[in-house]
C-alpha positions as CSV (number, residue, x, y, z in Angstrom):
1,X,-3.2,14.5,-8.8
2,X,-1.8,12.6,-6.2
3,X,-2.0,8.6,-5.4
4,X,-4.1,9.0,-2.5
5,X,-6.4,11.7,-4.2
6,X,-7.2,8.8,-7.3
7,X,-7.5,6.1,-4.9
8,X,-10.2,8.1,-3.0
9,X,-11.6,8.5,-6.7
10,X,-11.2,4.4,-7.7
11,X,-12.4,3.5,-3.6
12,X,-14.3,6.5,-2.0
13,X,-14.9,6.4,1.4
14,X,-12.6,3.2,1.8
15,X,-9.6,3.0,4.0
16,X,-6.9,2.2,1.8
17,X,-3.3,1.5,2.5
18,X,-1.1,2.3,-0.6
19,X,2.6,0.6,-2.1
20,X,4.1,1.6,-5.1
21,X,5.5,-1.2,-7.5
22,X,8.8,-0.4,-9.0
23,X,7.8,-1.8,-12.2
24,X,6.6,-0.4,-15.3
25,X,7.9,2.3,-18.3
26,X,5.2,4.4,-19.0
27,X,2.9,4.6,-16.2
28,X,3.2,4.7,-12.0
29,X,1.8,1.2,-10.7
30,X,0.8,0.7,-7.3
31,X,-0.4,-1.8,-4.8
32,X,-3.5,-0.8,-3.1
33,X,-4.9,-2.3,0.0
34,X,-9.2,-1.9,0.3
35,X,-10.5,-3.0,3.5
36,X,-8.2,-5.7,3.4
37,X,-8.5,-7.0,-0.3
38,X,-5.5,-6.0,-2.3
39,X,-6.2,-4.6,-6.0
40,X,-3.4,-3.2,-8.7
41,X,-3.8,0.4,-9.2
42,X,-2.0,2.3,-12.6
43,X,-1.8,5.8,-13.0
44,X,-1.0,6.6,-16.8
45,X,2.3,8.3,-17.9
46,X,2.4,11.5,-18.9
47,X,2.0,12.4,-22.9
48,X,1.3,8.9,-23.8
49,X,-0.7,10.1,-26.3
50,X,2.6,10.8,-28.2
51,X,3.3,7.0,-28.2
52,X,-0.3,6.3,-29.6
53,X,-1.9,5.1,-26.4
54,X,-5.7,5.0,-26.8
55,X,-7.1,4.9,-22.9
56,X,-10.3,4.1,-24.2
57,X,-9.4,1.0,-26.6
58,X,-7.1,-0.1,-23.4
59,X,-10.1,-0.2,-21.4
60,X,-12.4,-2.0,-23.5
61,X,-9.3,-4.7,-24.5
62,X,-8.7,-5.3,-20.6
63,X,-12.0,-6.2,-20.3
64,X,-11.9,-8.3,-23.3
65,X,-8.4,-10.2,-22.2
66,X,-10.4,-10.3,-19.2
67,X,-13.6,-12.5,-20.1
68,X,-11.3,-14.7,-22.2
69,X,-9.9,-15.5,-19.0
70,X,-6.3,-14.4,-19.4
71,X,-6.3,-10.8,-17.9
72,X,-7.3,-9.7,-14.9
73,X,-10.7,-8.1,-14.1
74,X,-11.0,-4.1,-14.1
75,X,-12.7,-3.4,-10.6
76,X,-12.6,0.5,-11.2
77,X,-12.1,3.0,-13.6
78,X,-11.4,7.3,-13.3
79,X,-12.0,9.3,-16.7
80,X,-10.5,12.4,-15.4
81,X,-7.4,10.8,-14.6
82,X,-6.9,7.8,-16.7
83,X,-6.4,5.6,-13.4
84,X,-7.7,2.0,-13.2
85,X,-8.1,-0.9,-10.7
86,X,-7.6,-4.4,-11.2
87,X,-8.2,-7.4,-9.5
88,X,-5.0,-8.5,-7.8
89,X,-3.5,-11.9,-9.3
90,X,-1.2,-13.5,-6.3
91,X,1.6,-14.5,-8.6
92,X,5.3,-14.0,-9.8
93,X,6.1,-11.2,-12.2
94,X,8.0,-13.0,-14.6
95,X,11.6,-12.0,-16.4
96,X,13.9,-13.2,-18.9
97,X,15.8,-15.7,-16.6
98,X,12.9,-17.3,-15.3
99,X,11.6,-17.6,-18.9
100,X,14.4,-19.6,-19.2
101,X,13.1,-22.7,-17.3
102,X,11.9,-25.8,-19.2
103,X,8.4,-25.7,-21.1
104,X,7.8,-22.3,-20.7
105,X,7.2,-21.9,-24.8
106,X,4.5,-24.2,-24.2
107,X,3.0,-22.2,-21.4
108,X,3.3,-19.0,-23.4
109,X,1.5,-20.7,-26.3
110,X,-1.1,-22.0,-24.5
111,X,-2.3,-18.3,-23.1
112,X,-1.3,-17.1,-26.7
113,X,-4.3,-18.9,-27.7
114,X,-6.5,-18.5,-25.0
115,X,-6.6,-14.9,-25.5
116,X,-6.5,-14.7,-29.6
117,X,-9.5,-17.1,-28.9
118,X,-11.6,-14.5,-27.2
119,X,-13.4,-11.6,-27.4
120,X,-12.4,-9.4,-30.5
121,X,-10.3,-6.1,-29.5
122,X,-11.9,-2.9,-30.0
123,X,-9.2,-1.6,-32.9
124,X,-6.7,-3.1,-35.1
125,X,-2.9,-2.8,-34.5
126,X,-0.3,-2.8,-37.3
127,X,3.5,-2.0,-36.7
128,X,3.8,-0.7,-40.1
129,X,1.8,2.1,-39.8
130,X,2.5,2.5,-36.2
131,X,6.0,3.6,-36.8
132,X,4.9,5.6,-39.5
133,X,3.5,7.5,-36.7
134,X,6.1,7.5,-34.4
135,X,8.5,8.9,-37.3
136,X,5.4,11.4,-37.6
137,X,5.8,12.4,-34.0
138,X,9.8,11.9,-34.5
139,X,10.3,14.7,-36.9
140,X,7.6,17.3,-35.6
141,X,9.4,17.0,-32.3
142,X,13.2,16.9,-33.9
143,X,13.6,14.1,-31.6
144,X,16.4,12.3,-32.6
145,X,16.6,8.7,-33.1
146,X,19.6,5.9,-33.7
147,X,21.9,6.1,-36.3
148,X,21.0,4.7,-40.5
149,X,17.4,4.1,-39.2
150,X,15.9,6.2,-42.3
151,X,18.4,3.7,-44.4
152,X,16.9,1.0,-43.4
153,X,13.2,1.6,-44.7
154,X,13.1,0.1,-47.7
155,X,13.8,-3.2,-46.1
156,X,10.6,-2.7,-43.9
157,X,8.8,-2.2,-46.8
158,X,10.4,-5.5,-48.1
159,X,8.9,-6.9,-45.0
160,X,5.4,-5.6,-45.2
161,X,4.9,-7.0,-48.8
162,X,6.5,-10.5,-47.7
163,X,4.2,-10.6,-45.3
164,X,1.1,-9.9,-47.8
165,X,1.7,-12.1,-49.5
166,X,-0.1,-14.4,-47.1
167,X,-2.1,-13.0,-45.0
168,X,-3.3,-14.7,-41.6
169,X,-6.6,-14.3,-40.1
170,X,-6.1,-11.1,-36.7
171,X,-6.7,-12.1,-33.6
172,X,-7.0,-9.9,-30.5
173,X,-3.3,-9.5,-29.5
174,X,-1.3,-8.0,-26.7
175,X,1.4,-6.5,-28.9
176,X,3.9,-5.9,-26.1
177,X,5.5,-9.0,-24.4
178,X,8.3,-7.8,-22.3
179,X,8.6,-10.7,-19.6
180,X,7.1,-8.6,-17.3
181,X,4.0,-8.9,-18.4
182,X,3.7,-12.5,-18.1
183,X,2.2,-13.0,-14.2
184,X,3.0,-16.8,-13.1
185,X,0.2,-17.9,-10.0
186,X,2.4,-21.4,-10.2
187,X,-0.6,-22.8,-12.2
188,X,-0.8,-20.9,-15.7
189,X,0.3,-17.6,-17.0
190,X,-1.6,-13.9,-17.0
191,X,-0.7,-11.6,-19.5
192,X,-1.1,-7.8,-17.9
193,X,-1.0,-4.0,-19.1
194,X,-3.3,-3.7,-23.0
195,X,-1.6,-0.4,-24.0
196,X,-0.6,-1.5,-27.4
197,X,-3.5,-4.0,-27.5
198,X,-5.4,-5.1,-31.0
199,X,-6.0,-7.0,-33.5
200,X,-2.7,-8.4,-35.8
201,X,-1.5,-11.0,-37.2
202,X,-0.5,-14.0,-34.7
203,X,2.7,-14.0,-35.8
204,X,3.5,-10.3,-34.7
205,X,2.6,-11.7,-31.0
206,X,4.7,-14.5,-31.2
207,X,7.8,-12.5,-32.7
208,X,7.6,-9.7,-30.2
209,X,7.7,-11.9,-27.3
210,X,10.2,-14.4,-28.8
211,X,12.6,-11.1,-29.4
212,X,12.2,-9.4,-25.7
213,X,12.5,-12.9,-23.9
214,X,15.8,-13.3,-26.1
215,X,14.7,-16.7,-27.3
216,X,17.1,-18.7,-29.5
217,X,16.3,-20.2,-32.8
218,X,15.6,-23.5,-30.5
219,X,13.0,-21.8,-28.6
220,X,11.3,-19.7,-31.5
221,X,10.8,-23.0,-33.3
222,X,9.1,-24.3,-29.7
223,X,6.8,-21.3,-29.7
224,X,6.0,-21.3,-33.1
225,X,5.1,-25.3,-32.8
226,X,3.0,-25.0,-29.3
227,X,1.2,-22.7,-31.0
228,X,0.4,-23.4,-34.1
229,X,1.1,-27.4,-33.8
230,X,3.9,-27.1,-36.8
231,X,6.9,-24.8,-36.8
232,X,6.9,-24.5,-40.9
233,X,9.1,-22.7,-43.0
234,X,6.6,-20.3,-44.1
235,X,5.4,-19.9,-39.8
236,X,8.8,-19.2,-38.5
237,X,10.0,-16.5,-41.6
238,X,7.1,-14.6,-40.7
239,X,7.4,-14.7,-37.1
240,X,11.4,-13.9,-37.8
241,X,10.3,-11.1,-39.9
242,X,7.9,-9.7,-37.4
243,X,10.9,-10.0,-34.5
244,X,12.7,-7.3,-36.6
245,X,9.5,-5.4,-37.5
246,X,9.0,-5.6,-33.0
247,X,12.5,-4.0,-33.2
248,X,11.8,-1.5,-35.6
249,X,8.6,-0.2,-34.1
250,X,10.0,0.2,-30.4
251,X,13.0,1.3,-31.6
252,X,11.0,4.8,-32.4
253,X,8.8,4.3,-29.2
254,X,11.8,4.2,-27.0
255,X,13.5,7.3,-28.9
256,X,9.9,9.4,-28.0
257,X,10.3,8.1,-24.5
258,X,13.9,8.8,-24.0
259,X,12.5,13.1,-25.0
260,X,9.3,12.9,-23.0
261,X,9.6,10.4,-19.8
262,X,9.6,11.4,-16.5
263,X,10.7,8.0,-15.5
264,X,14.4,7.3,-14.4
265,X,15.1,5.0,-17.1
266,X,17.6,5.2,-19.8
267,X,15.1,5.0,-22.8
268,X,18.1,6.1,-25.5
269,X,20.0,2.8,-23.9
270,X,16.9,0.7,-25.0
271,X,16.5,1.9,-28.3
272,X,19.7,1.5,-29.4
273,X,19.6,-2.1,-28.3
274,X,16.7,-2.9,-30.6
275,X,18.2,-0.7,-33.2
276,X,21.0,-2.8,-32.9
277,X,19.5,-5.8,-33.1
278,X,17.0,-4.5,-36.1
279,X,20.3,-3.5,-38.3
280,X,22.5,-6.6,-37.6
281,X,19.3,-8.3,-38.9
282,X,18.8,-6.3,-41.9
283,X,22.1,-7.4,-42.9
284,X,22.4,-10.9,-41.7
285,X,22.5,-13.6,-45.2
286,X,19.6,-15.5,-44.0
287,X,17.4,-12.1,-44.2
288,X,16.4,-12.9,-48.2
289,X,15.5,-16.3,-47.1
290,X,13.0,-15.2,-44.5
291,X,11.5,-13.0,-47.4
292,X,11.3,-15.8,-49.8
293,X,9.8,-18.4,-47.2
294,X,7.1,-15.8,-45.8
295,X,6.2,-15.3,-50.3
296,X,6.2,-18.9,-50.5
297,X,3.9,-19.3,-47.7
């Protein structure tokens, strides 16, 4: 179905003035003028259900980021299609470099816990068993994925029982924090796009983003203290562990993506970056340590 076709869906009998946003690697974003007032409009990727998208849970988690006062509202909503409006937030996307500017672990932290300290999500999200499923969809498919990743498996599970060993309370977490889903409106930070959305372990939401905004140990210790008012041992060898298990987990998604994306985007490129990254941590001599620390709790 065509943009203008689901915006007459989302806005009938509107007029409408449509501009596509050059963002985004699943879906087809769009900016989408009503009478004036401007609202984001996404159109869902194709297959997505291959990369264990749940529209449904998405829904009912924007809404939830939503009246904890981090997301933006949903204005509209089209069950045949997928397609959703949002209230437009008049602020910078943000990216890697400009997540490079002083305090910005702080300002991540503080919307960190703004959202875990709202409304529960509708499911739970754990990358173990998430990439369980992605290897599910990975062999049915003979999709092919990066090089010694089956060799690696037993140090996941390594991970997983570290990580047990302790358990933290689950808060409703985004799961995915590429910079660009970090909106800046010069006063505080949104956090947009609840595809992976659920409840996990806080430590899983502050290794993912620490890993794709390429923070250094300085800056993961930053994080882990704004957050949780300490960086301990035990606090930043979990959230170490769960920046590998980020890179694990997307590894796989990238792989699907790389077979089943429309999108001009080299997907393989990306996951062997986080391969990469996953591997070299596998085999750095700290890597023990981080298991002992998380055990130690």
């Amino acid at each position: 179905m065509s943009i203008g076709n689901v915006v007459e869906r989302l806005f009938p009998g509107r007029a409408t003035l449509v501009e596509p946003i050059a963002a985004g690697l699943t879906n087809q974003n769009f900016r989408v003028e009503v009478e004036g007032r401007p609202y984001f409009v996404r159109l869902p990727g194709r297959s997505t259900d291959l990369l264990a998208v749940d529209r449904a849970n998405e829904l009912h988690n924007t809404r939830a980021a939503a009246e904890a006062g981090v997301g933006p509202r949903l204005i509209a909503t089209d069950e045949e299609t997928g397609a959703f409006a949002l209230e437009w937030i008049d602020g910078r996307t943000m990216s890697i470099e400009r997540f490079r500017e002083p305090g910005t672990p702080a300002r991540i932290a503080a919307a960190l816990r703004q959202l875990h300290a709202g409304p529960r999500f509708r499911d739970a999200f754990d990358m173990f068993r998430l990439s369980e499923y992605y290897l599910g969809v990975v062999d049915d498919r003979s999709i092919r994925i990066p090089g010694g990743y089956r060799d690696e498996l037993p140090k996941v599970a390594l991970i997983e029982a570290a990580l047990a060993a302790n358990p933290l309370p689950t808060v409703p977490c985004h799961n995915d924090l590429l910079a660009e889903n970090y909106l800046d409106d010069g006063t505080r930070l949104w956090i947009v796009d609840y595809e992976y959305s659920g409840n996990n372990d806080p430590t899983f939401e502050l290794g993912n983003t620490a890993q794709e905004l390429g923070f250094d140990d300085a800056r993961q210790e930053q994080l882990c203290a704004a957050y949780f008012g300490e960086a301990t041992p035990a606090l930043l060898a979990r959230m170490r562990l769960q920046m590998i298990m980020s890179d694990v987990g997307w590894t796989l998604w990238a792989a699907i993506q790389a077979a089943i994306s429309s999108i001009d985007y080299d997907f393989w490129a990306w996951a062997e970056e986080r391969w990469g990254r996953a591997s070299t941590a596998f085999e750095r001599d700290d890597f023990d340590d981080l298991l002992a620390e998380a055990v130690a709790g």
